[in-house]
Short mmCIF file of the C-alpha atoms (twelve columns), coordinates in Angstrom:
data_MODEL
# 
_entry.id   MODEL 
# 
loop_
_atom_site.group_PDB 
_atom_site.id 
_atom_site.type_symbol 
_atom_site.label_atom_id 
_atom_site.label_alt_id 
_atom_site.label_comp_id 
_atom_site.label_asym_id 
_atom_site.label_seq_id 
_atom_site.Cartn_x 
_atom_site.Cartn_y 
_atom_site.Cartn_z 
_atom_site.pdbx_PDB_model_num 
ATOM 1   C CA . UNK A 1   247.722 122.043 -70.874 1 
ATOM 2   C CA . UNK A 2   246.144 118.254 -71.087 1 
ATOM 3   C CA . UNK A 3   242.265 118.497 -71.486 1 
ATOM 4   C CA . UNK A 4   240.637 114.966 -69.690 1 
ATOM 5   C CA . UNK A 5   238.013 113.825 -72.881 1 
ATOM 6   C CA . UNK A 6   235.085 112.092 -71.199 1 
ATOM 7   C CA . UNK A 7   233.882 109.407 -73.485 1 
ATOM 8   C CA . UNK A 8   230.749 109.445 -73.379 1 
ATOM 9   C CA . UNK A 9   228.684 106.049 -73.720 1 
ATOM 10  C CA . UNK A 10  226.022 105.671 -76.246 1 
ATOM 11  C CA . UNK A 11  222.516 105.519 -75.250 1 
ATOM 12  C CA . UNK A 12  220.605 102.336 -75.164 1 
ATOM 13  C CA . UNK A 13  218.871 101.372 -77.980 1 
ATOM 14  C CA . UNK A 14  215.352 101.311 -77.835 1 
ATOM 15  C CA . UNK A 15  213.714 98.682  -80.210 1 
ATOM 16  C CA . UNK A 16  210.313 100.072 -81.688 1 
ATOM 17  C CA . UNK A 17  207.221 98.397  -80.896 1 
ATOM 18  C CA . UNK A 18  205.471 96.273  -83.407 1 
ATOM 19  C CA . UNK A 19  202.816 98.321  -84.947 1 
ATOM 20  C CA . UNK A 20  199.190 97.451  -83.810 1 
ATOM 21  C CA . UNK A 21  198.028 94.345  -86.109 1 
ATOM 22  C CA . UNK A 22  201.345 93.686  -87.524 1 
ATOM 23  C CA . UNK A 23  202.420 90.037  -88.915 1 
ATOM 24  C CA . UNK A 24  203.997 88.203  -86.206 1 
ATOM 25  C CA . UNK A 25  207.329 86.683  -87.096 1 
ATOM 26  C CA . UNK A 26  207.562 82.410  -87.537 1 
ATOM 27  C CA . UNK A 27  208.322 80.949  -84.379 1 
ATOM 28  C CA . UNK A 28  211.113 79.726  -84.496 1 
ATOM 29  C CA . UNK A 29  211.800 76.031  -82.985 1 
ATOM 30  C CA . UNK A 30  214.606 72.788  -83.029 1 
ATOM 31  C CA . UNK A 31  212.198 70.823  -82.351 1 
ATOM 32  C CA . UNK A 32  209.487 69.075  -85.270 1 
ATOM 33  C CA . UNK A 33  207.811 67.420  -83.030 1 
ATOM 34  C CA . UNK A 34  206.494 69.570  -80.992 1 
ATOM 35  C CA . UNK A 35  205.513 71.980  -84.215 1 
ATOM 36  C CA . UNK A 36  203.763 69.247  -86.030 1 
ATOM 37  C CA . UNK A 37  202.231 68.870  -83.287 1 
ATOM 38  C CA . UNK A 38  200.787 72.357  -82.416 1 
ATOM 39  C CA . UNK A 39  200.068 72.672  -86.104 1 
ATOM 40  C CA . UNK A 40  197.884 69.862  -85.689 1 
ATOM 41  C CA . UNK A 41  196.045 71.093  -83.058 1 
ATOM 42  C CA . UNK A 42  195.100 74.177  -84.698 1 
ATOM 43  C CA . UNK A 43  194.474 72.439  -87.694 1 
ATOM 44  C CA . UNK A 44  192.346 70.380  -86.075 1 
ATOM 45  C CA . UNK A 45  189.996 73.208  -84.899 1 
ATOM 46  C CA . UNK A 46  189.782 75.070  -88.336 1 
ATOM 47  C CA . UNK A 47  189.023 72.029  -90.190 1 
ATOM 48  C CA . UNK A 48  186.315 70.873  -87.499 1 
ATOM 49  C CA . UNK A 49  185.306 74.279  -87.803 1 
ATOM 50  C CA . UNK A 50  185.074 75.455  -91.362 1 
ATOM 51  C CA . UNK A 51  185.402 71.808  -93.174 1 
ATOM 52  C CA . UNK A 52  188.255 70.913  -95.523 1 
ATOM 53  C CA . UNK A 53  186.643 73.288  -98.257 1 
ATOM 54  C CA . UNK A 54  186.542 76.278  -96.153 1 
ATOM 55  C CA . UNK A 55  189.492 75.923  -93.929 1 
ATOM 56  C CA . UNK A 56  192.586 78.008  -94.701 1 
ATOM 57  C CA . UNK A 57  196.307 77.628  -94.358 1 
ATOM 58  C CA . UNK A 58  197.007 81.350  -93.842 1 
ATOM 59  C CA . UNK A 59  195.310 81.230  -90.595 1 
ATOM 60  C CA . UNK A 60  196.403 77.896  -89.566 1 
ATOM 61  C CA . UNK A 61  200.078 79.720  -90.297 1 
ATOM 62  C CA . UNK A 62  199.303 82.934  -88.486 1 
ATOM 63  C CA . UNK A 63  198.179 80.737  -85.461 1 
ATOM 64  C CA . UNK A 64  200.979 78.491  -85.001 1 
ATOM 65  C CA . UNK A 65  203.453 81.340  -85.901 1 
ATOM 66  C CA . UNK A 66  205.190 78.928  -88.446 1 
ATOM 67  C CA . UNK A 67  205.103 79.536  -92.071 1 
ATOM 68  C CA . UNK A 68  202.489 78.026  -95.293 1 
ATOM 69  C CA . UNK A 69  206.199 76.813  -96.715 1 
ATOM 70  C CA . UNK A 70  206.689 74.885  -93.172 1 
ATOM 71  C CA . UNK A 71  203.016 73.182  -93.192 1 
ATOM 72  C CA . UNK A 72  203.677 72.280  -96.368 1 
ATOM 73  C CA . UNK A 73  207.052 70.868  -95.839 1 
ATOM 74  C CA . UNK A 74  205.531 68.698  -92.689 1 
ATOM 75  C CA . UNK A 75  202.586 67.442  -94.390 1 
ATOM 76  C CA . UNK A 76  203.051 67.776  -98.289 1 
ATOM 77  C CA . UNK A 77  199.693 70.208  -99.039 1 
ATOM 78  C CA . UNK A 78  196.258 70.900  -97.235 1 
ATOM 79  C CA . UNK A 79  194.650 67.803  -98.371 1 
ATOM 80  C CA . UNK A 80  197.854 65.950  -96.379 1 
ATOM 81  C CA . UNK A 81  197.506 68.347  -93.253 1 
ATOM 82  C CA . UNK A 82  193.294 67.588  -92.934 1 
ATOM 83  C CA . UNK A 83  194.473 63.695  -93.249 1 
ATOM 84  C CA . UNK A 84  196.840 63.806  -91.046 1 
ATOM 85  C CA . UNK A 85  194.069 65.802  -88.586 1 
ATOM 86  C CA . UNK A 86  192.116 62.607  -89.215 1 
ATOM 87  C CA . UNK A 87  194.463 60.247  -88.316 1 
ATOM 88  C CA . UNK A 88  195.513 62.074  -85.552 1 
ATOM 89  C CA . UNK A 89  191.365 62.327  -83.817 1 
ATOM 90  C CA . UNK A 90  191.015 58.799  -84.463 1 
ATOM 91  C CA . UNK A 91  194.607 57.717  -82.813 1 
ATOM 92  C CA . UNK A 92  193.595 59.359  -79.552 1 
ATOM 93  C CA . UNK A 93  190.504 58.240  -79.483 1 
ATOM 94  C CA . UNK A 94  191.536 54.204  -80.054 1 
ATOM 95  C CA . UNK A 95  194.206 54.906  -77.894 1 
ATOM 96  C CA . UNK A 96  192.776 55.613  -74.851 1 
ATOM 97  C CA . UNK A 97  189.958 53.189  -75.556 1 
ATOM 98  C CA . UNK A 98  192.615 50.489  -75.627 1 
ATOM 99  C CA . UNK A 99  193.671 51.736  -71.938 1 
ATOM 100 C CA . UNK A 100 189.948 50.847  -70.440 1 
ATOM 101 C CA . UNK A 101 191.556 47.519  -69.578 1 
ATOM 102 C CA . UNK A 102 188.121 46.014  -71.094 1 
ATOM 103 C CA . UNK A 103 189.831 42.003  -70.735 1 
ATOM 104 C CA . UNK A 104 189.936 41.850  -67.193 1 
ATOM 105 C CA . UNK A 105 186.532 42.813  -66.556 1 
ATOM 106 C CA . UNK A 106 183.280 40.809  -65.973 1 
ATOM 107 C CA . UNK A 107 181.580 41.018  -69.914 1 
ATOM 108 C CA . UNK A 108 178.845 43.773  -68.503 1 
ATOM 109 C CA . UNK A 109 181.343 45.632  -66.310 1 
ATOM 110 C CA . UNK A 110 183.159 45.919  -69.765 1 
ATOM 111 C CA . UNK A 111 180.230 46.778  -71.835 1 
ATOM 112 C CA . UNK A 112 179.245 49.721  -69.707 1 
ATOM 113 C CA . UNK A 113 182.900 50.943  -69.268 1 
ATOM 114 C CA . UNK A 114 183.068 51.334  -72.972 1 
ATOM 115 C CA . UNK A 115 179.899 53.037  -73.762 1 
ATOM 116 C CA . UNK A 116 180.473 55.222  -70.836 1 
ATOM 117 C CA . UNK A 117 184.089 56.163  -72.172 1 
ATOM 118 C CA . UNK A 118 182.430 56.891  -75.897 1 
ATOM 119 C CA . UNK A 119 179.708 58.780  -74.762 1 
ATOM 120 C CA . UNK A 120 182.329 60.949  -73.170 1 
ATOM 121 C CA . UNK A 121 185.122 61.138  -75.424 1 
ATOM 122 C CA . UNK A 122 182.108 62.055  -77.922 1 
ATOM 123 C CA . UNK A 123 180.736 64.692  -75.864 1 
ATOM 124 C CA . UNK A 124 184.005 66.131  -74.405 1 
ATOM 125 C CA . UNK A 125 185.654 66.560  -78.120 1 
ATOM 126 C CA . UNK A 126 182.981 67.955  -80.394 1 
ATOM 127 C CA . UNK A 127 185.489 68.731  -82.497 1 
ATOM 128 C CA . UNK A 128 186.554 64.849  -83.619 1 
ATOM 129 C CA . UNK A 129 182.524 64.671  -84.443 1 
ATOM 130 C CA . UNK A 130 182.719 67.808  -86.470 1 
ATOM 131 C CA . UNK A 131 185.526 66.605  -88.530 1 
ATOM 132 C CA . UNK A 132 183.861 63.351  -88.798 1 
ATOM 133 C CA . UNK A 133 180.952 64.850  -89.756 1 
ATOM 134 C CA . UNK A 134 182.687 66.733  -92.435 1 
ATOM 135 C CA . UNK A 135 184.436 63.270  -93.796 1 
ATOM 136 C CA . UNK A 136 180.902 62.202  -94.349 1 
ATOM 137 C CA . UNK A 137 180.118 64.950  -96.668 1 
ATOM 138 C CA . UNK A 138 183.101 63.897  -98.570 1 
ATOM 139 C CA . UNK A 139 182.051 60.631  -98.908 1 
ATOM 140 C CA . UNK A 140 184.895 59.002  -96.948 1 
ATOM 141 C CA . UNK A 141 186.758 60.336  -99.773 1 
ATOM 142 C CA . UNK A 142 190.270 61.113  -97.613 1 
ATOM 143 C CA . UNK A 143 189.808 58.414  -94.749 1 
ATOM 144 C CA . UNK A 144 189.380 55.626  -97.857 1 
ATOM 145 C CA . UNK A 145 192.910 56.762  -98.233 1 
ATOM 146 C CA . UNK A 146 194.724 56.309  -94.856 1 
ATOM 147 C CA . UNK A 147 195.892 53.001  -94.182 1 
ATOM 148 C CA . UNK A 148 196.435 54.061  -90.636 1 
ATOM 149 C CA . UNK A 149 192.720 55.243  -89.745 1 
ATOM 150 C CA . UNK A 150 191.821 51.904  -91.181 1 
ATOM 151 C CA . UNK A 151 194.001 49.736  -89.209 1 
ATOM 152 C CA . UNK A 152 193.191 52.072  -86.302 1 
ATOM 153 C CA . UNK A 153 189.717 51.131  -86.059 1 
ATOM 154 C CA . UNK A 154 190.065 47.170  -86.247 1 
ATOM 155 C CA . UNK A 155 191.033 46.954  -82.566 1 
ATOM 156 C CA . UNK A 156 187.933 48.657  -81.592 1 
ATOM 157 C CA . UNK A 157 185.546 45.410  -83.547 1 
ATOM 158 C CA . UNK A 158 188.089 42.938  -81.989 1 
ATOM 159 C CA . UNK A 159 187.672 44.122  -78.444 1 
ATOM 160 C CA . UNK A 160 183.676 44.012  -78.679 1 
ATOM 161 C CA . UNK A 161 184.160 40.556  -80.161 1 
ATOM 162 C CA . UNK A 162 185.867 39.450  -77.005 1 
ATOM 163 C CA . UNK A 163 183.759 41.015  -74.633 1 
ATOM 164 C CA . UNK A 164 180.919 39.981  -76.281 1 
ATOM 165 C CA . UNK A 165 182.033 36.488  -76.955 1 
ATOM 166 C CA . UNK A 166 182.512 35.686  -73.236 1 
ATOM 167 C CA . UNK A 167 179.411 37.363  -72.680 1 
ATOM 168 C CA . UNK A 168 177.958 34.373  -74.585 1 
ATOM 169 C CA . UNK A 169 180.174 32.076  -72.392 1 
ATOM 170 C CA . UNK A 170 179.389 33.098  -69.186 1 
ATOM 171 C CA . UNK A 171 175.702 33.192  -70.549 1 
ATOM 172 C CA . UNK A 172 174.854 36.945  -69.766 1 
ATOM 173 C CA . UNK A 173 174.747 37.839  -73.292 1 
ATOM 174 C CA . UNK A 174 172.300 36.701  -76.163 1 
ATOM 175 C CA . UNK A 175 173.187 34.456  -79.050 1 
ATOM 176 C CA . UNK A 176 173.521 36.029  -82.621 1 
ATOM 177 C CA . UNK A 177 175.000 39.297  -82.023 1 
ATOM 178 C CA . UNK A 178 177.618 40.807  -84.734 1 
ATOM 179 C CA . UNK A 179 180.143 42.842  -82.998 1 
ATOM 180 C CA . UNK A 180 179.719 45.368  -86.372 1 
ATOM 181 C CA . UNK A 181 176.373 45.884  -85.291 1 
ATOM 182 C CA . UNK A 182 176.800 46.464  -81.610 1 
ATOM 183 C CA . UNK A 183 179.804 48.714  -82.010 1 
ATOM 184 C CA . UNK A 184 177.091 50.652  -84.599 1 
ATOM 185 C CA . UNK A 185 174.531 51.224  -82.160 1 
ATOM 186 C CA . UNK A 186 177.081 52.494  -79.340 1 
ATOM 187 C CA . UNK A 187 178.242 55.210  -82.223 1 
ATOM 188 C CA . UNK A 188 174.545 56.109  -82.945 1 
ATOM 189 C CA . UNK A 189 173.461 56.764  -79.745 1 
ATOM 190 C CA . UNK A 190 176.559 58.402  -78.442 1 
ATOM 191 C CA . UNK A 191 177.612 60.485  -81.244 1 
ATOM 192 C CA . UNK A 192 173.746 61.610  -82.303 1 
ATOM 193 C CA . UNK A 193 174.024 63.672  -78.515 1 
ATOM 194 C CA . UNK A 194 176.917 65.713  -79.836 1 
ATOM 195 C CA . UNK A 195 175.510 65.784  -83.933 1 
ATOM 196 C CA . UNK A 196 172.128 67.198  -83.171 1 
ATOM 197 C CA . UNK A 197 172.588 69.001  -79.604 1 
ATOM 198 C CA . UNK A 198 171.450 72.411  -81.427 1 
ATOM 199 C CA . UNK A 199 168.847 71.597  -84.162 1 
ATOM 200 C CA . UNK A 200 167.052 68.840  -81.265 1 
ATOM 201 C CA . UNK A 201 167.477 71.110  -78.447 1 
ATOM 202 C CA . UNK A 202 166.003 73.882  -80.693 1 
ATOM 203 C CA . UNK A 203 163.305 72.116  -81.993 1 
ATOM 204 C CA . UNK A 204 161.929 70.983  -79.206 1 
ATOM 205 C CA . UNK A 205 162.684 73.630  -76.960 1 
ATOM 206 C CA . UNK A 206 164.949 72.470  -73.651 1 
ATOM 207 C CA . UNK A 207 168.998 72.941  -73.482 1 
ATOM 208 C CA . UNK A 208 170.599 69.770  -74.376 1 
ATOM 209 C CA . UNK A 209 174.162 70.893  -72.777 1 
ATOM 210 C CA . UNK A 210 172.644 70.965  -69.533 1 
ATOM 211 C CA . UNK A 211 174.548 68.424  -67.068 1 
ATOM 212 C CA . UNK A 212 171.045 66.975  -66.334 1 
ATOM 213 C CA . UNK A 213 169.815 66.378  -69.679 1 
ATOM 214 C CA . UNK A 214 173.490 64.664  -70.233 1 
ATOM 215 C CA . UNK A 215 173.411 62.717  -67.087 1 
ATOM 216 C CA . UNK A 216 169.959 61.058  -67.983 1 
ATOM 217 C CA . UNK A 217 171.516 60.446  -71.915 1 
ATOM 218 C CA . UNK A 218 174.489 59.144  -70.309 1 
ATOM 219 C CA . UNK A 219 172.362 56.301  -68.477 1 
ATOM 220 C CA . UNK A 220 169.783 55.873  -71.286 1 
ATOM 221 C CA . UNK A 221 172.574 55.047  -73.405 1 
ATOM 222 C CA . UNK A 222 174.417 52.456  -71.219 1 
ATOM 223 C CA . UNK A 223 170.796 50.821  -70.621 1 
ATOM 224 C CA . UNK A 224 169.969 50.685  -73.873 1 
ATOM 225 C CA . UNK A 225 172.881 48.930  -74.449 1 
ATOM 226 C CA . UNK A 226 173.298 46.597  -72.245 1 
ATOM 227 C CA . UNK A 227 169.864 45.448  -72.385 1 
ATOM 228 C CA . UNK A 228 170.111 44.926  -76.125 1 
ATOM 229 C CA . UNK A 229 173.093 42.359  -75.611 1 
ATOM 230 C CA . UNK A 230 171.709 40.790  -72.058 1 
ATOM 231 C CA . UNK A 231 170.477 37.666  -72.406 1 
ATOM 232 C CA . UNK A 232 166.294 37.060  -71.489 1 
# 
């Protein structure tokens, strides 16, 4: 007598959770771009952060998911990754400074558009002024060696050169200006609200990240400004 076997089907297998704190596994991607590119963003806050001296790869690793042997492949060693952070702050800063269509405004309509626009980039990424900050206690030592952050920054003197030279054409501005000097006194004042927010808010007892205390900045700033280039 025939006996009907029933196969029977094997259970699903149930994958085992990831124990609590585990390593995650690289993150795995076809596209470079777009890793570079979150490794620099991450980068960018532990080296704003912590400084190049204090900064670490593991975690920059563990953060992006991607591997030390892949951040080293991209940008050659950690010294390469916090110059390439560098390169990267100053890039999106000059570019969208280069967008504030500065030529086809009247010379004080341009003036205040641009110390407006650093006062808020400035304020809006504290990280940039952190890393610059950091650069400074290195003595310019890994900006001195980027071409790119060099050539980056000469766009940023020209445009204050035109600006200020039709100034002087249109006879709004003062004679003997140098466009080094004004672009100088926009970083002071703008970046010194970002620098010292804690130790000056501190010291003298008020919150300097209130939006009235940066309102009134914001104005003092673009006043002081323009009245230092408008002619008497």
């Amino acid at each position: 007598m025939n006996q009907t076997v029933q196969k029977v089907k094997p259970a699903a297998t149930r994958k085992t959770p990831p124990a609590r704190g585990a390593r995650k596994e690289p993150l795995r991607t076809n596209d470079p771009d777009r890793t570079m590119a979150n490794i620099l963003d991450v980068a960018k806050q532990e080296f704003a952060e912590k400084g190049l001296a204090g900064a670490r790869i593991d975690e920059i690793a563990d953060a992006t998911q991607t591997s030390k042997r892949m951040i080293y492949y991209y940008f050659g060693s950690k010294e390469g990754l916090y110059t390439a952070v560098l390169e990267a702050s100053y890039r999106e800063m000059r570019t969208h400074e280069a967008d504030l269509d500065l030529e086809n405004l009247d010379p004080v309509e341009a003036l205040r558009r641009l110390v407006e626009y650093t006062f808020d980039h400035h304020r809006e990424h504290e990280d940039y002024i952190r890393l610059v900050m950091n650069e400074n206690i290195n003595r310019g030592q890994y900006l001195a060696q980027s071409p790119e952050i060099q050539a980056l920054n000469v766009p940023a003197i020209s445009a204050i050169e035109s600006l200020y030279r039709r100034g002087l054409a249109s006879g709004v501005f003062r004679p003997g200006l140098d466009p080094l000097d004004i672009h100088a006194s926009i970083s002071a004042l703008t970046f010194f609200n970002v620098s010292n927010r804690h130790t000056f808010g501190l010291i003298f007892k008020f919150d300097a990240a209130s939006p009235d205390w940066i309102a009134l900045r914001r104005r003092s700033v673009v006043e002081t400004i323009e009245r230092f280039l408008l002619a008497l």
